[in-house]
VEXDREN-2710 file (C-alpha; in Angstrom, 1 decimal):
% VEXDREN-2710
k/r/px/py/pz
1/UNK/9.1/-11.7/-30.2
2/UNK/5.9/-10.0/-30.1
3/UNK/5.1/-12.0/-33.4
4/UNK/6.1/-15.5/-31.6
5/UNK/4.1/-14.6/-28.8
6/UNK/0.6/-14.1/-31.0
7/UNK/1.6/-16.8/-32.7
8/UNK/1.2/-18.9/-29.8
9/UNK/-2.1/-17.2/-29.0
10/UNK/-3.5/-17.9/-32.6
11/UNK/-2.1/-21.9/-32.2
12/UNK/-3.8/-22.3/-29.0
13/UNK/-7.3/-20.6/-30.1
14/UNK/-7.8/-22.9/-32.9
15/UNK/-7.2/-25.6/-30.7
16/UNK/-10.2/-23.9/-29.0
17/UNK/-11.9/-23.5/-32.1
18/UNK/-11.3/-27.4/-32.9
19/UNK/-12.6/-28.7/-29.2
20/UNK/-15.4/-26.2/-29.8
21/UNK/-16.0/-28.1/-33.1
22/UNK/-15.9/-31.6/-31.5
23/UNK/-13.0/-32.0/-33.6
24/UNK/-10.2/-33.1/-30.9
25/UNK/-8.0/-35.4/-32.6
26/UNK/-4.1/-36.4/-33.5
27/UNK/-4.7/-36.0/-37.2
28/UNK/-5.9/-32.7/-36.9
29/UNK/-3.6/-31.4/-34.0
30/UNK/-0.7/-33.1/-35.5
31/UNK/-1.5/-30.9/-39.2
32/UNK/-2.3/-27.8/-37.0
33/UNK/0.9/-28.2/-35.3
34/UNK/3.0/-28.9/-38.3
35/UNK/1.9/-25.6/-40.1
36/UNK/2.8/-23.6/-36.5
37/UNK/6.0/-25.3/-36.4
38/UNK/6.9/-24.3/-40.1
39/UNK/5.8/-20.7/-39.1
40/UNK/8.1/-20.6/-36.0
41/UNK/10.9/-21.7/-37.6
42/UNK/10.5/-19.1/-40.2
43/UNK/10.0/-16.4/-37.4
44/UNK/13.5/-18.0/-36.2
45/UNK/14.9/-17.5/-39.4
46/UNK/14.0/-14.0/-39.9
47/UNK/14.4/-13.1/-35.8
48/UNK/17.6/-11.7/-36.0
49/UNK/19.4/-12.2/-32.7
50/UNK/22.7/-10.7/-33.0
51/UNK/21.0/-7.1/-34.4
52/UNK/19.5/-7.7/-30.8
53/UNK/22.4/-8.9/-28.7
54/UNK/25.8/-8.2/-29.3
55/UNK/28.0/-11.5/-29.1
56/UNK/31.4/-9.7/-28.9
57/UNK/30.3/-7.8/-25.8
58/UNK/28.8/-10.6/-24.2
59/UNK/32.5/-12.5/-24.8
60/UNK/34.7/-9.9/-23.5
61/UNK/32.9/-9.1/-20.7
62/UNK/33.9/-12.5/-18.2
63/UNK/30.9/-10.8/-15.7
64/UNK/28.4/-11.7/-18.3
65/UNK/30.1/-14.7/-19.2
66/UNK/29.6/-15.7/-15.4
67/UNK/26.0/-14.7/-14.9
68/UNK/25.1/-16.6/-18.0
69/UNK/26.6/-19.4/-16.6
70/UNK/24.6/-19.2/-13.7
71/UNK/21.4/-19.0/-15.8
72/UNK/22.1/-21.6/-17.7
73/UNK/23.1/-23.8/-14.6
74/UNK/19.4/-22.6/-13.4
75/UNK/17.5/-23.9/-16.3
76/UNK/19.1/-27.3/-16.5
77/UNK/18.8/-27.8/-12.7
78/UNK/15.2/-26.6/-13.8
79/UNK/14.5/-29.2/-16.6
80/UNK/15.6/-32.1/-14.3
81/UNK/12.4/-31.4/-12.5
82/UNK/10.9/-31.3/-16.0
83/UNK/11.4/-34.5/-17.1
84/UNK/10.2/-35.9/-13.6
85/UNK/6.3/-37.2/-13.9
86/UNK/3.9/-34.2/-12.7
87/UNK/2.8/-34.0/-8.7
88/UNK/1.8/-30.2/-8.7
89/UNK/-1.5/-30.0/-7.1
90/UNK/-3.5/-27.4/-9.3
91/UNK/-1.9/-29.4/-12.7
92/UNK/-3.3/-32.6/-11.1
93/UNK/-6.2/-31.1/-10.7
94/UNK/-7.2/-29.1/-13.6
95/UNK/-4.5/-27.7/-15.6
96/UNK/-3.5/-31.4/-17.3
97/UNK/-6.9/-33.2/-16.1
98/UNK/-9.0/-30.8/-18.2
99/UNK/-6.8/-31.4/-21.4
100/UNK/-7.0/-35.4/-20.4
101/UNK/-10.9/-35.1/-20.6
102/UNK/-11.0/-33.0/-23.9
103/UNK/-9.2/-35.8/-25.4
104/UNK/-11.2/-38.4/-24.3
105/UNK/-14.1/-36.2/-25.5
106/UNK/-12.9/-35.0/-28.3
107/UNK/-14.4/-31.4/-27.8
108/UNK/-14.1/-28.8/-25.4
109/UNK/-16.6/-29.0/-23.2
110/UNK/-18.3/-27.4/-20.6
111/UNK/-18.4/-29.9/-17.1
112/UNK/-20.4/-29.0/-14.4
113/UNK/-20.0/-29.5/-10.5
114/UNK/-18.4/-28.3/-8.2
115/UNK/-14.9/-30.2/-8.8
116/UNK/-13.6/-28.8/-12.1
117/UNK/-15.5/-25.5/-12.3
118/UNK/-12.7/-23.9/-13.5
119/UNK/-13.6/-25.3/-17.0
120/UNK/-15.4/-22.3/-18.3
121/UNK/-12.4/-20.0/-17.5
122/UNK/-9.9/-19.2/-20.0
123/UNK/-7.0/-21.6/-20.8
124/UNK/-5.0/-20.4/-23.7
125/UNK/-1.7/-22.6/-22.3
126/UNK/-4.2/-25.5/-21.6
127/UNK/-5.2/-25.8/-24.6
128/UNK/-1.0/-26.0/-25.8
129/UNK/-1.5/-29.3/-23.1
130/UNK/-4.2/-30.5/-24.6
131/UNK/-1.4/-30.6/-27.4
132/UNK/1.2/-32.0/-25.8
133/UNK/-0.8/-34.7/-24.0
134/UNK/-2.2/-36.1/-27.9
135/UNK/1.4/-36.4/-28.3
136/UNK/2.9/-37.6/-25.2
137/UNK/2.1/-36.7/-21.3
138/UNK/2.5/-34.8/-19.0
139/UNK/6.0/-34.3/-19.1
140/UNK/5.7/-32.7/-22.4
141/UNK/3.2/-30.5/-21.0
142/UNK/5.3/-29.7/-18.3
143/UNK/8.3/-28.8/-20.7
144/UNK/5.8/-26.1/-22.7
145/UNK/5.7/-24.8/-18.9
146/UNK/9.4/-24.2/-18.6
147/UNK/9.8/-22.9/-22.5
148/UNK/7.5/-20.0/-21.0
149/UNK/9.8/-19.5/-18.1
150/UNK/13.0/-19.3/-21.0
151/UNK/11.1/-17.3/-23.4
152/UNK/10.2/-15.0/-20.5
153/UNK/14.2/-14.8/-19.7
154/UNK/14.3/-13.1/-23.2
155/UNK/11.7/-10.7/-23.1
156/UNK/13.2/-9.4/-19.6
157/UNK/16.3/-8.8/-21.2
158/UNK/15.4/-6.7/-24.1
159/UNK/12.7/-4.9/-21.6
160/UNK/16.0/-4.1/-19.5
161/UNK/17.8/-3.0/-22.5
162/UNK/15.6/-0.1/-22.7
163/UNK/17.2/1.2/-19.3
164/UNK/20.7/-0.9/-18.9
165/UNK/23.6/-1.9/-20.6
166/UNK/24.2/-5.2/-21.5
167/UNK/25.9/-6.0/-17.7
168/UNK/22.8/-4.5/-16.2
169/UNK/20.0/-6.2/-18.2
170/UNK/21.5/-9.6/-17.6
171/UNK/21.8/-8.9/-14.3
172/UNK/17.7/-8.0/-14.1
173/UNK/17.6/-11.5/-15.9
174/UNK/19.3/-13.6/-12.9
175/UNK/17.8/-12.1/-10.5
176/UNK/14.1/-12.6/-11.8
177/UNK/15.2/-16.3/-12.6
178/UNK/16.8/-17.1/-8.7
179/UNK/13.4/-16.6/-7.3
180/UNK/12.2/-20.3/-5.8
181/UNK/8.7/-19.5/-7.1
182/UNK/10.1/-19.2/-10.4
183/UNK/12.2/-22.5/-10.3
184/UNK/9.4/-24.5/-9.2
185/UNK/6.7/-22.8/-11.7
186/UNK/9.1/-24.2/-13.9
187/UNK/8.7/-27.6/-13.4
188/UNK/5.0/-28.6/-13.4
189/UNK/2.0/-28.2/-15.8
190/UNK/0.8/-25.0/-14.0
191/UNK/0.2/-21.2/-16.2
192/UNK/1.9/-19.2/-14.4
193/UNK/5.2/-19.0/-16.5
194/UNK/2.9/-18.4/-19.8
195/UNK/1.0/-15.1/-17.9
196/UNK/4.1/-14.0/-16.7
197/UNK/5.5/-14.1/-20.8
198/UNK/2.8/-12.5/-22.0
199/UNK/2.3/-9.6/-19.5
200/UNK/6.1/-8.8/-19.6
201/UNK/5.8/-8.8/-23.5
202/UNK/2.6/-6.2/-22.4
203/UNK/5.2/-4.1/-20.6
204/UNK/7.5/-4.2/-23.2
205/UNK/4.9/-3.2/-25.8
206/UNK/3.9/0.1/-23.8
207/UNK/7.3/0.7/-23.1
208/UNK/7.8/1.2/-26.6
209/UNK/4.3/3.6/-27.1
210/UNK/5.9/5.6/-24.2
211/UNK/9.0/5.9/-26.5
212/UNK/7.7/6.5/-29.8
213/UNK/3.9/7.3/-29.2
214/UNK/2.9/5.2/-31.9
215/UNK/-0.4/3.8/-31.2
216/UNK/0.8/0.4/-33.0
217/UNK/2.3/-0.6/-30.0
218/UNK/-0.2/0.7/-27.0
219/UNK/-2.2/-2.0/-29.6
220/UNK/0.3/-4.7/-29.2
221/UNK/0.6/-4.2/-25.7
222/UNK/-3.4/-4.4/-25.1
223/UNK/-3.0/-7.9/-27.4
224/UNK/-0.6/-9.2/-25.3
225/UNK/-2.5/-8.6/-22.1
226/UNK/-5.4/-10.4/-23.6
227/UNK/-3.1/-13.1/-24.2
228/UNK/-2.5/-13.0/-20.5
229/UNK/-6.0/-13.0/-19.5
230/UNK/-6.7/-15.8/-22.0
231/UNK/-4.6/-17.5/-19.6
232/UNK/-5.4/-16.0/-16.4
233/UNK/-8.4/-14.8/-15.4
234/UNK/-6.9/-13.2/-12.6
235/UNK/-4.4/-11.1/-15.7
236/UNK/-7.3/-8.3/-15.9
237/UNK/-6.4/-6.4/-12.8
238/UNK/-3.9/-5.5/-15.1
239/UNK/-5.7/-3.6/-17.3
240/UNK/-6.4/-1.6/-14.4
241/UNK/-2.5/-0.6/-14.0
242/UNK/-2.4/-0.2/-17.7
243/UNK/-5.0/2.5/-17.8
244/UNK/-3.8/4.3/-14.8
245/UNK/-1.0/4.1/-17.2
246/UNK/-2.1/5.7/-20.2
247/UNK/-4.0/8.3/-18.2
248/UNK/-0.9/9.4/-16.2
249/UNK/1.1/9.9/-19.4
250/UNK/-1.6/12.1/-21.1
251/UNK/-1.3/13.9/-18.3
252/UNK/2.1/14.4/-17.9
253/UNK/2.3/15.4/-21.7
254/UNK/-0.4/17.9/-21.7
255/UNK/-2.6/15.5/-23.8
256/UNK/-6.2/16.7/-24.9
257/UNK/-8.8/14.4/-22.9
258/UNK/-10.8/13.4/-25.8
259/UNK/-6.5/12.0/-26.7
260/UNK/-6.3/10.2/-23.6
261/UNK/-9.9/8.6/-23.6
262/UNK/-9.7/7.3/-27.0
263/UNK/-6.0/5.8/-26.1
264/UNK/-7.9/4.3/-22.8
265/UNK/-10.8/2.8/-25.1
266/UNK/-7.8/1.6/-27.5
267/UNK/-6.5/-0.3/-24.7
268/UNK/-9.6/-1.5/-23.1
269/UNK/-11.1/-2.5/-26.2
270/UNK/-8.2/-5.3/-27.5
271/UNK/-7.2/-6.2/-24.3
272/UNK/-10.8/-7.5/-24.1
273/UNK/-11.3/-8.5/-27.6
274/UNK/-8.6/-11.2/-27.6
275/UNK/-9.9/-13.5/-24.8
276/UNK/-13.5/-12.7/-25.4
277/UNK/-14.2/-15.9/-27.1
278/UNK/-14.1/-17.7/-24.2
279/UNK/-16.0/-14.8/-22.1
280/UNK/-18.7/-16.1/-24.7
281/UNK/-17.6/-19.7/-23.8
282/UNK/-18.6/-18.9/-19.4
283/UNK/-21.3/-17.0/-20.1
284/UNK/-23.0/-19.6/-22.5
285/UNK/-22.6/-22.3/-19.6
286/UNK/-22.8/-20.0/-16.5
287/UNK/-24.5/-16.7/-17.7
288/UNK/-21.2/-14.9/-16.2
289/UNK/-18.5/-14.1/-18.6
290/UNK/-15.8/-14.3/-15.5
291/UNK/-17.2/-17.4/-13.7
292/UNK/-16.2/-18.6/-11.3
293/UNK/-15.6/-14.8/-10.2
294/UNK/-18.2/-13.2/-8.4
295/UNK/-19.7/-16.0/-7.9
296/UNK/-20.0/-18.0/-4.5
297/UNK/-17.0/-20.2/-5.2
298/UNK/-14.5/-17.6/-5.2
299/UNK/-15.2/-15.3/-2.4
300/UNK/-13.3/-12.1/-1.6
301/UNK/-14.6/-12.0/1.9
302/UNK/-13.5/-8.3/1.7
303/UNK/-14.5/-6.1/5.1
304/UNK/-13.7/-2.4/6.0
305/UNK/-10.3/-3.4/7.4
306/UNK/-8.6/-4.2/3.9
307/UNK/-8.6/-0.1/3.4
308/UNK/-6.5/-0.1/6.3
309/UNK/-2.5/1.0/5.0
310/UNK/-1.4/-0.6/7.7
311/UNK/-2.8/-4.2/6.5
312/UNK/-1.4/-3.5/2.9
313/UNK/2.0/-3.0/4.4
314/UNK/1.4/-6.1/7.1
315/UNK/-0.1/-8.2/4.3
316/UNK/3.4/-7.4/1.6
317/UNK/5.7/-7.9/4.2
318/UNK/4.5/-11.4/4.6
319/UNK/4.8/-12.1/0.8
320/UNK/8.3/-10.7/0.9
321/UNK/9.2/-12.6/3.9
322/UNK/6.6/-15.9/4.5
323/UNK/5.9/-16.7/1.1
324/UNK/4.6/-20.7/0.5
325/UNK/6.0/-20.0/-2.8
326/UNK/9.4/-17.8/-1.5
327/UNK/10.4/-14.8/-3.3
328/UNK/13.7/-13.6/-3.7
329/UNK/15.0/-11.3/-0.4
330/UNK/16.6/-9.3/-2.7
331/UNK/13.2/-7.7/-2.9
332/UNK/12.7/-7.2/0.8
333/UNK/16.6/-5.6/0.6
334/UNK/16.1/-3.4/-2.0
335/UNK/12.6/-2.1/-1.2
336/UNK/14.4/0.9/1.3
337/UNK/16.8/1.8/-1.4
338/UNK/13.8/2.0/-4.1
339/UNK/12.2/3.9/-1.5
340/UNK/15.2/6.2/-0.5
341/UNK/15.7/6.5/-4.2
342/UNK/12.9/6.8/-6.6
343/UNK/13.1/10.4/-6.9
344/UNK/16.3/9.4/-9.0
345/UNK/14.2/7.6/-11.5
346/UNK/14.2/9.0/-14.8
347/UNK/12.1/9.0/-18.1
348/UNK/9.9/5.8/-18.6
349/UNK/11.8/4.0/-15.8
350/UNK/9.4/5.7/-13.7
351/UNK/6.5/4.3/-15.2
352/UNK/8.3/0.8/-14.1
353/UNK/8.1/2.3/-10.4
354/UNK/4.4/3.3/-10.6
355/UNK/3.4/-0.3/-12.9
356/UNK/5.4/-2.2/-9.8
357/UNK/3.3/0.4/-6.9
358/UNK/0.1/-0.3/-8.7
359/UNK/0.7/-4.0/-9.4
360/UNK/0.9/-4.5/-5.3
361/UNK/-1.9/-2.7/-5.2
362/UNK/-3.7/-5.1/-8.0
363/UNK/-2.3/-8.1/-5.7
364/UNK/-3.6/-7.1/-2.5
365/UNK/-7.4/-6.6/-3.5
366/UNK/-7.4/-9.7/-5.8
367/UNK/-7.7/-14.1/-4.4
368/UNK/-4.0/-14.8/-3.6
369/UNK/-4.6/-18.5/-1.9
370/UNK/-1.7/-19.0/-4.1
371/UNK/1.5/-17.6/-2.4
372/UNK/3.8/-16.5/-4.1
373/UNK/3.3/-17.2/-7.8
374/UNK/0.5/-14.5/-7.7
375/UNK/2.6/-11.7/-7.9
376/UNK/5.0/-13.5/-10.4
377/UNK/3.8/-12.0/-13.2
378/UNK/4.7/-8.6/-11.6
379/UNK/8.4/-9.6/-10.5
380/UNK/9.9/-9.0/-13.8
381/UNK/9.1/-5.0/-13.5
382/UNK/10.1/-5.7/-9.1
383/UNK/13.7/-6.9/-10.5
384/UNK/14.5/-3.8/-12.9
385/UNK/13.9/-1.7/-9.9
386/UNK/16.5/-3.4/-8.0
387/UNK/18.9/-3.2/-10.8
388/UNK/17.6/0.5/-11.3
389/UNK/19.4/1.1/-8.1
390/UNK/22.5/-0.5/-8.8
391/UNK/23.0/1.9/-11.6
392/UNK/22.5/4.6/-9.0
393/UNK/24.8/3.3/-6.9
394/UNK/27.1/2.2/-9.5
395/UNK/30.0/4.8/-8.9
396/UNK/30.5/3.7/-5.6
397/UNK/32.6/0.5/-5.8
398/UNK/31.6/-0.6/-2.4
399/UNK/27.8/-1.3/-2.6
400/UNK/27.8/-2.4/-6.2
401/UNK/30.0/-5.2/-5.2
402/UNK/27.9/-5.6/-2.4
403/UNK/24.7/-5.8/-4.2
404/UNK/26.5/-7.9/-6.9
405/UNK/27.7/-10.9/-4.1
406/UNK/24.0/-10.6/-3.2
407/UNK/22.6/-11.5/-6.2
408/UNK/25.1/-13.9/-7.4
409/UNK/25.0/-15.4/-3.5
410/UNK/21.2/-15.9/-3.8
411/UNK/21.2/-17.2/-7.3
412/UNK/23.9/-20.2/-6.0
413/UNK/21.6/-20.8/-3.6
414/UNK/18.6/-21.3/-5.3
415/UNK/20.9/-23.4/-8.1
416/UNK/21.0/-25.5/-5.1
417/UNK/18.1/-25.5/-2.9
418/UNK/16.3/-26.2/-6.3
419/UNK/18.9/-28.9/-7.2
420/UNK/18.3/-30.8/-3.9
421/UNK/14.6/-30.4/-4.1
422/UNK/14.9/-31.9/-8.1
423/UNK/17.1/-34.7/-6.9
424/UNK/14.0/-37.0/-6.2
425/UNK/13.8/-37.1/-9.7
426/UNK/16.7/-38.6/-10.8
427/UNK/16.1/-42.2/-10.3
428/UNK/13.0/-42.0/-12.2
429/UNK/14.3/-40.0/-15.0
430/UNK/17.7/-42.4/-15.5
431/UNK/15.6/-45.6/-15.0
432/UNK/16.4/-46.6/-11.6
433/UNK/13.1/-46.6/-10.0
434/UNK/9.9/-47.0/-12.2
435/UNK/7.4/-43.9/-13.0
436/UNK/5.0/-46.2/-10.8
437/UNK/7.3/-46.3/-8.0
438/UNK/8.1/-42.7/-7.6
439/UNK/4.3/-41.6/-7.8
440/UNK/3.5/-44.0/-5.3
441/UNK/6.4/-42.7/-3.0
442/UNK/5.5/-39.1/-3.6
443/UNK/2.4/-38.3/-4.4
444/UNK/0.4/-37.2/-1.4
445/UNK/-2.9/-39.3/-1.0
446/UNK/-4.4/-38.0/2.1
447/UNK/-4.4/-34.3/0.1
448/UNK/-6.6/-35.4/-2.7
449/UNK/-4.4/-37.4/-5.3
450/UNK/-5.0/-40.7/-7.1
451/UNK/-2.4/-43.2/-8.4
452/UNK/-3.0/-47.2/-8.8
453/UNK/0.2/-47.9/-6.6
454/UNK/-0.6/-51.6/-7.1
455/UNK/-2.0/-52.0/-10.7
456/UNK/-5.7/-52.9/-9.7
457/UNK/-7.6/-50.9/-11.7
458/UNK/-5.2/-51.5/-14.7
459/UNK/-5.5/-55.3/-13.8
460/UNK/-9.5/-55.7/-13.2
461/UNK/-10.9/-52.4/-15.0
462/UNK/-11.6/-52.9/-18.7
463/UNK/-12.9/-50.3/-21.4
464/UNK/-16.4/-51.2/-20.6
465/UNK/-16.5/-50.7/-17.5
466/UNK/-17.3/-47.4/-15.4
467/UNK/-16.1/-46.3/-12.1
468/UNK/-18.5/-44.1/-10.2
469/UNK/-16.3/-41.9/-8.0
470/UNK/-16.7/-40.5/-4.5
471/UNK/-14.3/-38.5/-2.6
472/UNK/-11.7/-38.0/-5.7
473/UNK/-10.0/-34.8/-6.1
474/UNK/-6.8/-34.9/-8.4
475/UNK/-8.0/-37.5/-10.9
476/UNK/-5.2/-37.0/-13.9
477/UNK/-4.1/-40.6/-12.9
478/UNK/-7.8/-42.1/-12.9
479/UNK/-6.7/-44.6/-16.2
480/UNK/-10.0/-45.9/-16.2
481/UNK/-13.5/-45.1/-17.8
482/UNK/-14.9/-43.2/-14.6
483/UNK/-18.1/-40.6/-14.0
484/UNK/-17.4/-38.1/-11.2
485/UNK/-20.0/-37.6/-8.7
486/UNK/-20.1/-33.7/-8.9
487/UNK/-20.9/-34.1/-12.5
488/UNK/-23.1/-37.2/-12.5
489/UNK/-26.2/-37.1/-13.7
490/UNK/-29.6/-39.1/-13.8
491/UNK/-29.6/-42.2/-16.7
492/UNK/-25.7/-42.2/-16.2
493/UNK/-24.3/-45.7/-16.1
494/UNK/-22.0/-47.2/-14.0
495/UNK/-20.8/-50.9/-12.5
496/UNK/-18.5/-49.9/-10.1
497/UNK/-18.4/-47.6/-7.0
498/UNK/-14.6/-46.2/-5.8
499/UNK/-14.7/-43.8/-2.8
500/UNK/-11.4/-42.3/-1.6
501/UNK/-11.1/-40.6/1.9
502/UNK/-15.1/-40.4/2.5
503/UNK/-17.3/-42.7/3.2
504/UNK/-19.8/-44.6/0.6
505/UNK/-23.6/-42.9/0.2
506/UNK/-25.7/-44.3/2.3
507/UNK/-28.1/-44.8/-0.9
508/UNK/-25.7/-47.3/-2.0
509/UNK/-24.9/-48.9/1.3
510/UNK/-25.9/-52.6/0.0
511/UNK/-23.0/-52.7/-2.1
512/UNK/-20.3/-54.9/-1.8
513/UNK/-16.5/-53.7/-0.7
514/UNK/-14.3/-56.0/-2.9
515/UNK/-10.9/-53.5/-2.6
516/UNK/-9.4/-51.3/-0.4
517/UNK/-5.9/-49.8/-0.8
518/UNK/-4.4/-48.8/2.5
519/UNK/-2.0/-46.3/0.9
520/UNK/-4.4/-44.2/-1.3
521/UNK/-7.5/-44.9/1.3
522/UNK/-9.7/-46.1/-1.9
523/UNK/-12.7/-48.5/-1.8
524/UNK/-14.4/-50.3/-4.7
525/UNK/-17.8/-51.4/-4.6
526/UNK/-19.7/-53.9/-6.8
527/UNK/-23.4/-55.0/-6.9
528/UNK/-24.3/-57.9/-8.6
529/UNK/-21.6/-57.0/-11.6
530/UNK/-24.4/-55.5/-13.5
531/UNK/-24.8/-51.8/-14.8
532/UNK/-26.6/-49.5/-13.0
533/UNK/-28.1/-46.5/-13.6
534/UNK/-27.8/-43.4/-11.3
END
């Protein structure tokens, strides 16, 4: 898997290297993906599965049988959402709208304002949208999403094979895949799925240096996180738990310090390397390497009371509890017994415990506007802990069936919470009500998104034409040729003015309101049908 995974890093970076190129285009993209796809399917070939996971035990044990069920139930309650057109917020916003304008540009490009600054960050699974959207829309882009969220179902199992039988490691499995925050992840355009891969595959890969101290794989694990920072800016706290890694295990081994400070340069220096090309990228366009990070768009508004313990507790209770995007309970359950037990933990299981400590640590001092899906990338190593202490507990009858109803109660329940929530889907996806229908039903235009709920644009709009827009937010449903105002500039040309929950510039106060769309709250101005420039 580690192979698949940099596989998919090296697709998406000359995807980057094409866009950098100006070189954006279905004949290229279509070649590039062909070659990948000839790759992967001899990786398939060669990827032996059943060295990995032993049929026969899967097939007499009906437990397993059971939980797979479940898990497979998940995913396809999952992919009904997939095939639903997109209404996530942030994928509306940038992660699908930046692809949409790379294609219309044929480059990548740097865009300035204040609207899409997050251009200049990395975006190793936007540019596998960028992809997708040459070939399709969004719903392909959406599916790449939910692959991320499968293939991450496979590296959690073989991670939990280190530590469990087969029972055990599924079990780790269906309890990382019940959480809500991972069922919805997995049905929009968003990159949390693809960081959450990549950073267990990190875990996996240091794992195995733990085992075997061969510095191949402290070098695979660094690689993967890169891959995860490449698509998450946010992903390098994680170098911080990885060091603090490598420097407790010297130190528990008796390791020379020259040993353990080349290991923690090893580590520092390809976790860095691998999304350093679009460090290059931000600081070229922004002179930062990490915009929009220490920058005045993403403040930390940190004071003296974020040392106090008592706020870290406060503050994790309330992602365990009050989530936007919920968690599992089974955390806030199990967190006690972890606690009560964790002197138990033995061998590299403990360096699960202390990545999980530090990761909530990593949380707490980083932006978390996000609920829960900013600590997703951490619950994969949160849910071998819980199943650490089943297999404590596993001699008395009583509390493993306990914990077992638990988890296999929460997982129905999220099978159907998610399955009720996905049901507004169905009439689109079997052709019952139109794709233009349902987004003008659900998408929420008071909150910053854009549809043409009555075909206006589409009707009056042509190629030549350009919309000057004001008050737009979400615009990965603008269909028309359109100039943002945060990134307008002077000799830009435009005919049109469209304004959506603001009111028009006063500079441009003589023109003429010939639309307005109750439901969206959009205006469109004209003066004298000629071009303009701004």
């Amino acid at each position: 898997m580690f192979s698949f995974a940099i596989l998919i890093g090296i697709y998406s970076y000359l995807i980057f290297t094409l866009g950098i190129l100006g070189l954006i285009d279905g004949k290229y993209i279509l070649s590039l993906t062909l070659v990948f796809i000839s790759i992967f399917a001899i990786l398939i070939r060669k990827f032996k599965i059943k060295n990995l996971i032993n049929v026969d035990n899967f097939l007499k044990d009906k437990l397993v049988i059971f939980l797979i069920a479940l898990l497979i139930l998940q995913s396809l309650i999952n992919l009904i959402g997939v095939f639903g057109p997109e209404l996530g917020f942030d994928a509306l916003w940038y992660h699908l709208t930046l692809p949409k304008l790379y294609i219309q540009n044929h480059s990548i490009l740097h865009i300035p304002g204040s609207l899409l600054y997050y251009s200049d960050m990395p975006k190793l699974t936007e540019m596998l949208y960028t992809s997708a959207l040459l070939f399709g829309n969004e719903i392909l882009a959406k599916f790449a999403h939910f692959l991320f969220g499968i293939f991450s179902l496979f590296a959690i199992y073989f991670l939990a094979r280190k530590f469990f039988n087969v029972r055990l490691s599924i079990l780790t499995v269906v309890i990382f895949y019940s959480n809500l925050v991972v069922g919805w992840e997995s049905i929009t355009a968003y990159i949390d799925l693809a960081r959450t891969f990549f950073e267990v595959m990190a875990l996996w890969g240091f794992i195995n240096f733990l085992e075997d101290k061969n510095k191949k794989w402290l070098i695979e694990s660094a690689v993967m996180l890169g891959l995860a920072i490449s698509t998450k800016l946010l992903a390098l706290g994680s170098i911080f738990i990885f060091l603090c890694l490598i420097v407790y295990f010297g130190i528990s081994n008796h390791n020379k310090i020259t040993k353990v400070f080349k290991n923690v340069l090893i580590y520092l220096f390809f976790s860095l390397l691998v999304p350093l090309p679009w460090f290059v990228f931000s600081f070229i366009h922004n002179g930062n390497p990490f915009y929009p990070m220490f920058s005045n768009i993403v403040s930390l508004n940190y004071n003296i009371s974020i040392l106090n313990p008592m706020k870290l507790i406060s503050d994790v209770l309330k992602l365990l509890i009050y989530s936007p995007d919920p968690l599992s309970p089974l955390y806030l359950i199990f967190l006690p017994l972890v606690l009560l037990t964790f002197n138990k933990f033995k061998g590299s299981i403990k360096f699960i415990l202390l990545y999980s400590l530090l990761a909530i640590v990593i949380w707490y001092f980083t932006p978390r506007v996000g609920g829960g899906r900013f600590i997703l990338p951490y619950l994969p190593a949160f849910s071998i802990l819980i199943v650490q202490v089943i297999k404590i507990f596993e001699k008395k009858k009583y509390f493993s069936r306990l914990f077992l109803f638990l988890i296999v109660t929460i997982s129905l329940f999220s099978i159907i919470y998610r399955g009720a929530a996905n049901a507004k889907f169905l009439p689109v996806i079997i052709g019952r009500e139109s794709r233009d229908e349902f987004l003008s039903k659900n998408l929420n235009f008071s909150f910053g998104d854009f549809f043409d709920t009555d075909g206006y644009f589409k009707k009056n709009i042509t190629s030549k034409d350009t919309v000057l827009l004001y008050g737009f937010h979400n615009l990965y449903y603008v269909n028309f040729p359109f100039i943002d105002s945060s990134w307008v500039k002077k000799g830009d040309m435009f005919n049109y003015i469209a304004t959506q929950n603001s009111d028009l510039p006063k500079r441009f106060s003589n023109w003429n309101l010939i639309y307005y769309n109750s439901k969206t709250h959009v205006n469109l101005y004209i003066l004298g049908g000629t071009r303009w420039v701004y």
